[in-house]
C-alpha positions as CSV (number, residue, x, y, z in Angstrom):
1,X,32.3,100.8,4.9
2,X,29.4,103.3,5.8
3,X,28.3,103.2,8.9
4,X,24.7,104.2,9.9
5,X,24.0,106.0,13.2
6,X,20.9,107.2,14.7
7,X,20.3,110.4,17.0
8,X,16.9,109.7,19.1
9,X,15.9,112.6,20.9
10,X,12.4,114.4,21.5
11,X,14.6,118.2,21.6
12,X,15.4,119.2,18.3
13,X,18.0,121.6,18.8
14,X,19.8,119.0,21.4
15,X,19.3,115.8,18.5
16,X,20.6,118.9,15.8
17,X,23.6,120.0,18.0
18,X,24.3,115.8,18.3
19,X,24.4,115.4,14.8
20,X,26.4,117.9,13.6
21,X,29.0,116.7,16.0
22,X,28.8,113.5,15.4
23,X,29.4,114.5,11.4
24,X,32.2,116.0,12.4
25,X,33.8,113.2,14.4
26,X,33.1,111.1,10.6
27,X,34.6,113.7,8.9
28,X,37.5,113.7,10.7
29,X,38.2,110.6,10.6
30,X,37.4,109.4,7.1
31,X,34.4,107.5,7.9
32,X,31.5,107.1,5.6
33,X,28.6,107.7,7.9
34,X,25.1,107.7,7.0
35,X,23.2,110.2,10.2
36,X,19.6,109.9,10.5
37,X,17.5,111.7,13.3
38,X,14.3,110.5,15.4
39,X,12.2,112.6,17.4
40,X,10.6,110.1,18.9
41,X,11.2,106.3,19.9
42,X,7.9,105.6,18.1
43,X,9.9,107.0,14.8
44,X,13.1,105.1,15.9
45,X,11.4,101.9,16.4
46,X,9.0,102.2,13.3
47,X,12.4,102.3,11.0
48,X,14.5,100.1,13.0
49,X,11.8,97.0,13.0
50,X,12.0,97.1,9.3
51,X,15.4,96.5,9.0
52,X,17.9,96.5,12.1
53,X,20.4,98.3,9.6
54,X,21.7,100.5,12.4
55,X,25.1,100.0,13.7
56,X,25.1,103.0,16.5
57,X,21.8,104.4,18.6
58,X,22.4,107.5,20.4
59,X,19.5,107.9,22.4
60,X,18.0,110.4,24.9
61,X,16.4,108.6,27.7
62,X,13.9,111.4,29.0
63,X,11.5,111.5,26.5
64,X,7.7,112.0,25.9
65,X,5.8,108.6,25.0
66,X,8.6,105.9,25.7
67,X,11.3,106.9,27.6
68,X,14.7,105.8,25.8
69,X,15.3,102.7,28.9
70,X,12.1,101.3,27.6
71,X,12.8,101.1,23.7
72,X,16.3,100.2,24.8
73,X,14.5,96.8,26.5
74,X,12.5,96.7,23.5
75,X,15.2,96.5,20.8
76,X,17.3,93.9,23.0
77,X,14.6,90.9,22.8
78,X,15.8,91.0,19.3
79,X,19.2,92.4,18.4
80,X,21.7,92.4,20.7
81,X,24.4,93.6,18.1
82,X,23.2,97.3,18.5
83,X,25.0,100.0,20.5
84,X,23.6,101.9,22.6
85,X,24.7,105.1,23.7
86,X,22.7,107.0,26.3
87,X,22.3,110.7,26.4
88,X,21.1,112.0,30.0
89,X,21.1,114.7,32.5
90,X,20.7,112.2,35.4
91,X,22.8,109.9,36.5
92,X,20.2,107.8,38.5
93,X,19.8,105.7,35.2
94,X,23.2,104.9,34.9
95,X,22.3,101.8,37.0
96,X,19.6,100.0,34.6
97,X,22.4,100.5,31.9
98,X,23.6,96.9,32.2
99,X,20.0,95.5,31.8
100,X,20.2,96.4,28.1
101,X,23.9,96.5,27.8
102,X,24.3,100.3,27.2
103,X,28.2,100.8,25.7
104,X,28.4,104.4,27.5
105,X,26.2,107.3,29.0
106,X,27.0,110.8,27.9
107,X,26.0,113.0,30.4
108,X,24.1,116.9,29.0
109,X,25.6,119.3,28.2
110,X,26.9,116.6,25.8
111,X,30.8,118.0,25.5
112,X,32.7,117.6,22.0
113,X,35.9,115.1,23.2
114,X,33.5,112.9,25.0
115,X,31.4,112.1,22.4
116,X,34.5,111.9,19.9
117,X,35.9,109.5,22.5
118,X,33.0,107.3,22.7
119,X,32.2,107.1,18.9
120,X,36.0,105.8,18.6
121,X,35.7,103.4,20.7
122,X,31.8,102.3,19.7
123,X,33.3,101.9,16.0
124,X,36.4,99.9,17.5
125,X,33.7,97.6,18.6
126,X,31.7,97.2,15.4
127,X,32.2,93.9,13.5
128,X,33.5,91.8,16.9
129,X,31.8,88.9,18.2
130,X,28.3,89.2,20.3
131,X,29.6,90.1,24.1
132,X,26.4,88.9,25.4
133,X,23.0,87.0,25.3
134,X,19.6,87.9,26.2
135,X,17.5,85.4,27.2
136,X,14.0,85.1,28.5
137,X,13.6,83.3,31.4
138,X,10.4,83.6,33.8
139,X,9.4,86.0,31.4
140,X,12.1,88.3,31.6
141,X,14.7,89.5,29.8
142,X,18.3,88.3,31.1
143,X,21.9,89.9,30.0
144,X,24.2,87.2,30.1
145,X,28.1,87.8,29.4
146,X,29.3,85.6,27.0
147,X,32.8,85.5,29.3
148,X,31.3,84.2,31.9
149,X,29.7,81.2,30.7
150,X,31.4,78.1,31.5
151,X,29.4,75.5,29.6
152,X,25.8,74.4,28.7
153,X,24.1,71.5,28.8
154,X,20.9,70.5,27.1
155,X,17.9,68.7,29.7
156,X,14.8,67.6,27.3
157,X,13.3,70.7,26.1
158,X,15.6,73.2,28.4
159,X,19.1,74.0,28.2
160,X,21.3,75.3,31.4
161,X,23.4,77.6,31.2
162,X,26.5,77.1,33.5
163,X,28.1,80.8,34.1
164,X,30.5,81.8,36.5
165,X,27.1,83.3,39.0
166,X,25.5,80.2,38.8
167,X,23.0,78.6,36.2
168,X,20.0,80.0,34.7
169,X,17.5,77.2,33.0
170,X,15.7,78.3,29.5
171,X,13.6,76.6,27.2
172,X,15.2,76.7,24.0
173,X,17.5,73.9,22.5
174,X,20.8,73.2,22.4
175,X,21.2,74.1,18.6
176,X,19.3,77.5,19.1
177,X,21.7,78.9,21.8
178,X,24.5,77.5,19.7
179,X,24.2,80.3,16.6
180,X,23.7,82.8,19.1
181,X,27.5,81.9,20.2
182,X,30.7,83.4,18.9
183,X,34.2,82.0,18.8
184,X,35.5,80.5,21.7
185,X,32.9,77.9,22.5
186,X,32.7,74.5,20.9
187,X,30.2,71.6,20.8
188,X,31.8,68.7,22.2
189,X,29.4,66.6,22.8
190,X,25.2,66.4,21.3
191,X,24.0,67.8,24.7
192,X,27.2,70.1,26.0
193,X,28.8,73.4,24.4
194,X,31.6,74.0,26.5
195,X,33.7,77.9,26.5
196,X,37.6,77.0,25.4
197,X,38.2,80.0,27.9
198,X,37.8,77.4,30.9
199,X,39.2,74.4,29.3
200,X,42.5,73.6,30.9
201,X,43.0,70.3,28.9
202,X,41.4,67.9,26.6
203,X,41.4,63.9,27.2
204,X,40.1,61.3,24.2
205,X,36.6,61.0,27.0
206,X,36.5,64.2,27.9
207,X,37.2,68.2,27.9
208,X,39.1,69.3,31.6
209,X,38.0,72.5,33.2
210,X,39.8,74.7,35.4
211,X,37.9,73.7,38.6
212,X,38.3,69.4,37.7
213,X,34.8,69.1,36.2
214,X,34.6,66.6,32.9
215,X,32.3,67.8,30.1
216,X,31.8,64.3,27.8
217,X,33.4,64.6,24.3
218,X,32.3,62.3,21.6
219,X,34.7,60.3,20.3
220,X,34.5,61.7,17.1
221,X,35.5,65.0,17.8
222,X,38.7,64.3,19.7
223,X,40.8,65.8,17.0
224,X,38.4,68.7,16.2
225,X,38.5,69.5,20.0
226,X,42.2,69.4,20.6
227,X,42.3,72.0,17.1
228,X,40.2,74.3,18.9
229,X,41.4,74.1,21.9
230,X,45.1,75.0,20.6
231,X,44.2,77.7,18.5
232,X,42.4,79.7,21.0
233,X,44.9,79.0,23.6
């Protein structure tokens, strides 16, 4: 499997030096990786749009035009599957990393082991389920955990999202939010999706979860439910 990975940064030398190591980290580990540098996020973000091909960003945050937060915002309205990697000499950013669900910051002067470190454990990563959904709600952007979601229900043209910090209402369907989901959630009922990770037992009315509260299961899907719920337990 080749793996492609992008090096955004406005200093050439620093995107160069970047690069190189990262070639080196492929080459010493057998991995097929295709390297491609930006000098901009204006040239990331003209290449990316066309495809969303890339499996690792490393991108510089102090840049000239938009700053490397910004396109990170940017590229999460639409691909969420995308890792991140931020390269700084401050660590005052290192707070807006969760907004856009940055996997690491490598603070300059980037040092050889760290990066190696990182990369192992960004490619470790590659392939899994989503971690997380964004969602716009009040016209932001929202990072939602996928482990903390308890259930969702569906409310006319709004779903709510039930997480372990309380709810967060978004107008979208139930069948929309559904494909953004990964294992570990199941639709037990036309207007609830309910996480197996808080399911403590499964009734012919109804699915049990940890704190007593009955989500509605169709008949119907009795069987289907007590399947799922045993194989992720």
């Amino acid at each position: 499997m080749e793996i492609k990975i992008a090096v955004c940064d406005d200093e050439h030398e620093l995107a160069e030096y970047i690069k190189n190591l990262t070639g080196k980290w492929a080459d010493n580990n057998n991995i097929q990786a295709k390297i491609e540098m930006f000098d901009s996020a204006e040239n990331f973000k003209a290449s990316w749009s066309e495809s969303k091909t890339f499996d690792i960003l490393l991108l510089d945050i102090e840049m000239s035009g938009q700053n490397g937060m910004e396109l990170a915002r940017e590229i999460r309205q639409s691909d969420k599957k995308l890792t991140i990697i931020f390269i700084t000499g401050y660590i005052d950013y290192m707070s807006e990393g969760y907004d856009v669900s940055a996997m690491h910051y490598l603070i300059k002067p980037v040092k050889e082991d760290k990066l190696f470190e990182v990369l192992d454990k960004a490619v470790k990563n590659l392939g899994k389920e989503p971690e997380f959904l964004v969602l716009e709600i009040n016209h932001k952007n929202i990072v939602i955990l996928l482990r903390d979601i308890i259930y969702i229900e569906s409310s006319l043209n709004y779903i709510i999202v039930n997480t372990v910090n309380g709810q967060h209402k978004v107008k979208m369907s139930l069948t929309e939010i559904e494909d953004k989901l990964g294992d570990g959630f199941f639709k037990c009922h036309r207007s609830f999706i309910v996480s197996l990770k808080y399911v403590r037992r499964v009734t012919k009315a109804a699915m049990i979860l940890e704190n007593g509260r009955e989500i509605p299961l169709s008949r119907n899907l009795y069987d289907d439910a007590n399947q799922a719920f045993i194989k992720y337990n």
